[in-house]
C-alpha positions in Angstrom: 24.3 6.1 18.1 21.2 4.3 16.2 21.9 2.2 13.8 21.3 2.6 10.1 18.3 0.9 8.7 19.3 -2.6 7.3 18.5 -3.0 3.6 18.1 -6.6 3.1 15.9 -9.2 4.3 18.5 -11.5 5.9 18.9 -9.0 8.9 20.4 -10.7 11.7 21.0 -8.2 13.8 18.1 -5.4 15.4 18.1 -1.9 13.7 18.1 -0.4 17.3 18.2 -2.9 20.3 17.2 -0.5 22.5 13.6 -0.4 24.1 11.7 2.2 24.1 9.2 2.9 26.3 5.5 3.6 25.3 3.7 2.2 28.9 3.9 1.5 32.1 5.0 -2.3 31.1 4.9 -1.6 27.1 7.9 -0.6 24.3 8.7 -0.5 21.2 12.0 -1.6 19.3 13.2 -2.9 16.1 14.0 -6.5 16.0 15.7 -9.2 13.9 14.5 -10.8 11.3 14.6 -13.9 12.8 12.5 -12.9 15.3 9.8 -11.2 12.9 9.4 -14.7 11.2 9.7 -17.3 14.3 6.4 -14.4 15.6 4.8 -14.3 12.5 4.5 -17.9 11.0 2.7 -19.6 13.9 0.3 -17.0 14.0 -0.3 -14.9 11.0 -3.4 -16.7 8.5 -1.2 -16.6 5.7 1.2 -19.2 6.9 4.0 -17.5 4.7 7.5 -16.2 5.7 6.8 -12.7 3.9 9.9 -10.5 2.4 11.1 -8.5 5.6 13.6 -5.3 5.0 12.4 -3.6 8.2 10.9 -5.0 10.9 9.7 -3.7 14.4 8.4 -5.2 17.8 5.7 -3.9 21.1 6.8 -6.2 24.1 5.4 -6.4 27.1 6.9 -7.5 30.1 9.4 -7.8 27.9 7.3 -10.3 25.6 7.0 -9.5 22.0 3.8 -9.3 21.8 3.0 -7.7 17.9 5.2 -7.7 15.3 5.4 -5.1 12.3 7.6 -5.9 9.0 8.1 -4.4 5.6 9.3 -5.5 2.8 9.9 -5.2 -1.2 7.2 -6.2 -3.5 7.5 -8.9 -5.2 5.7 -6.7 -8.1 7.7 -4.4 -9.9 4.9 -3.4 -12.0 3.4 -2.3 -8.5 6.4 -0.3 -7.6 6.4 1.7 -10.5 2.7 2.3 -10.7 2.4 3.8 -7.5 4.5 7.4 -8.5 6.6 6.2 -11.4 9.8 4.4 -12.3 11.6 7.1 -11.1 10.4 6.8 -7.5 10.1 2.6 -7.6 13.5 2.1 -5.9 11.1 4.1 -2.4 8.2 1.7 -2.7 7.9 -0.7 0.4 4.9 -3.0 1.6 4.0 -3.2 5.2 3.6 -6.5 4.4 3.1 -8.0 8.0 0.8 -6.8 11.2 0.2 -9.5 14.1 -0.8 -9.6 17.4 -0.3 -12.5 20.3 -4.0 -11.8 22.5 -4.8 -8.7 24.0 -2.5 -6.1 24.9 -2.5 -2.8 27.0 -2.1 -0.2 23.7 -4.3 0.7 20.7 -2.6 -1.5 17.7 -2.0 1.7 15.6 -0.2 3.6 18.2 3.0 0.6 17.4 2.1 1.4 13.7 2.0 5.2 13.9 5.8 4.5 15.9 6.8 2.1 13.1 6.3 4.8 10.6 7.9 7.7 12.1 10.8 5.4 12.4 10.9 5.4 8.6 10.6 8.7 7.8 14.2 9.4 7.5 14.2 6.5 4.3 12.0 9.1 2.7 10.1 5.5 1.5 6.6 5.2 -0.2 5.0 2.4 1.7 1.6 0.9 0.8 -0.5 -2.4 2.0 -3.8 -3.8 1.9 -7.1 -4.9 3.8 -8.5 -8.2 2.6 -11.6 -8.0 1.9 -12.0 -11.5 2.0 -10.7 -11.5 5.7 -13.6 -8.7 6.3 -10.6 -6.5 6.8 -11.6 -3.0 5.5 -8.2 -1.0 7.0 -9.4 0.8 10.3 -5.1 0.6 11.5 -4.3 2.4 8.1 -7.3 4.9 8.2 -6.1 6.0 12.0 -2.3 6.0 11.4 -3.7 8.4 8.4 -3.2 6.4 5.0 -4.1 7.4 1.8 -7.0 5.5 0.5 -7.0 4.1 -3.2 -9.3 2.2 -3.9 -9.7 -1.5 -4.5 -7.3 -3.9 -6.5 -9.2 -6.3 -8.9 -9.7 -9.9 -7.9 -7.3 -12.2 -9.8 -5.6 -15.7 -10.1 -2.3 -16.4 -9.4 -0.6 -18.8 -11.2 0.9 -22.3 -10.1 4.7 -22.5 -10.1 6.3 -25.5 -8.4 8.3 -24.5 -5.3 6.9 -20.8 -6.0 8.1 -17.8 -3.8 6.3 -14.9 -4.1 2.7 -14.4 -3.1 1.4 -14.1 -6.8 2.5 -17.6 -7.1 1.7 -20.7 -5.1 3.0 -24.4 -4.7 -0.5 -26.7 -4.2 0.4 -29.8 -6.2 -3.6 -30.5 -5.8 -4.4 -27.7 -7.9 -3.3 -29.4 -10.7 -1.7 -26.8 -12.2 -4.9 -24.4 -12.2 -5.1 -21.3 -11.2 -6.0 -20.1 -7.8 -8.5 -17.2 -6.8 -7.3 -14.0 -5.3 -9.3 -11.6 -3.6 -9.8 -8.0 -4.2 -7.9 -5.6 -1.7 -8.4 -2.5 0.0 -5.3 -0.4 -1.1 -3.2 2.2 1.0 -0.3 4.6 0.6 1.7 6.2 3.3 4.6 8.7 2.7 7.1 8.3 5.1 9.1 11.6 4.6 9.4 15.0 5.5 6.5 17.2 4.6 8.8 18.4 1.3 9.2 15.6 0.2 5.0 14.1 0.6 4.1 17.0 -1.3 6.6 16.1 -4.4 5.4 12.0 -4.1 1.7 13.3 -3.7 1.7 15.2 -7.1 3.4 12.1 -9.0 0.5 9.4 -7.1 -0.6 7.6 -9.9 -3.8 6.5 -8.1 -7.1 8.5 -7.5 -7.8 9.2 -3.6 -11.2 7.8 -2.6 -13.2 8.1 1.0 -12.0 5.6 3.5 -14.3 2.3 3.1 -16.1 1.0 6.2 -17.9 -1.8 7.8 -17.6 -4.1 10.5 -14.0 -4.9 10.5 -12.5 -8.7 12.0 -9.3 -9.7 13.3 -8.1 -13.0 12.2 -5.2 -15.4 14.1 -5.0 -19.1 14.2 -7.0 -19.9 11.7 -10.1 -18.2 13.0 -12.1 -15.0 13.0 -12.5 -13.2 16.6 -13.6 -9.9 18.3 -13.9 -7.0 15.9 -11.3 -4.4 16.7 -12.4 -1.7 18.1 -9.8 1.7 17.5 -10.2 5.2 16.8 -12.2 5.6 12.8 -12.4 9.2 12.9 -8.5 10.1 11.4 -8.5 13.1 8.7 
């Protein structure tokens, strides 16, 4: 029998240890925590061990490969403004996509499986493209996201041994503020169709085309090859 989703981002143990398979030499499972964040902080730009509730794996060869996590966000301004205090407790941030190279699958066919493994938490799930990345969203538009906009550019402010990612520890900012980017913002309903159609009428946010551009993938410190997936989702 699967295992019930773990709640709690000290998960030691995978949600489902089981592979499943999505290739010839490709699967998909959920993994531990630990894994997620020994993946994640070598090669992820942010350098930071994110909040991780739910996380997922693609291997290959029976190498993980890309790596998939979600987690509470650290705003709970954020998790109320999406539908409403009364939905805030369902709001979860894919806060974590990475990749190790090429591999033999299109990205958002791992992030269209992570998200149908969700559905049964009935969760409201958003995450962003940084525009300062050149990241515009292409994974969300073709796992079909809602799009909502842009989030203002802000500061965050300096707190010594700060955990959250509104707040950062640079002694050699002397205290001052640091620059934030604005974001490309996007909902998912993980649910049953019942239950999108009662979160859709409490959205809080106005639904907007999908943005586009040339879009960049960034690992190690360094812009490569655009990605190149399927645009065209409804």
């Amino acid at each position: 029998m699967q295992k019930s989703l773990f709640e709690n981002e000290n998960v030691v143990e995978a949600l489902n240890p089981t592979l499943r398979i999505c290739s010839v030499s490709g699967s998909f499972s959920s993994i531990t925590y630990k894994q997620a964040v020994d993946f994640l902080l070598p090669r992820h730009y942010s350098g930071r061990k994110p909040s991780i509730t739910f996380s997922f794996g693609y291997f290959e060869n029976n190498e993980l490969k890309a790596v998939c996590t979600f987690g509470k966000p650290a705003s709970n301004s954020l998790c109320i403004g999406v539908c409403g205090k009364e939905y805030s407790e369902k709001v979860f941030e894919l806060n974590r996509l990475c990749v190790d190279g090429e591999i033999e699958i299109q990205l958002s066919k791992f992030v269209a499986w992570c998200l149908n493994e969700l559905k049964a938490k009935d969760l409201i799930l958003v995450s962003y493209a940084d525009s300062q990345m050149n990241h515009n969203g292409y994974i969300y538009q073709a796992t079909n996201w809602i799009y909502t906009g842009m989030t203002k550019a802000r500061t965050d402010k300096y707190v010594e041994g700060g955990k959250h990612s509104r707040h950062y520890a640079n002694e050699k900012q002397n205290g001052l503020r640091k620059y934030r980017s604005e974001k490309h913002r996007y909902i998912y309903f993980a649910t049953s169709k019942t239950k999108r159609k009662e979160y859709m009428k409490k959205l809080n946010y106005e639904i907007e085309p999908y943005p586009k551009g040339e879009n960049k993938k960034y690992e190690l410190g360094k812009f490569i090859e655009p990605i190149v997936i399927n645009t065209n989702a409804s």
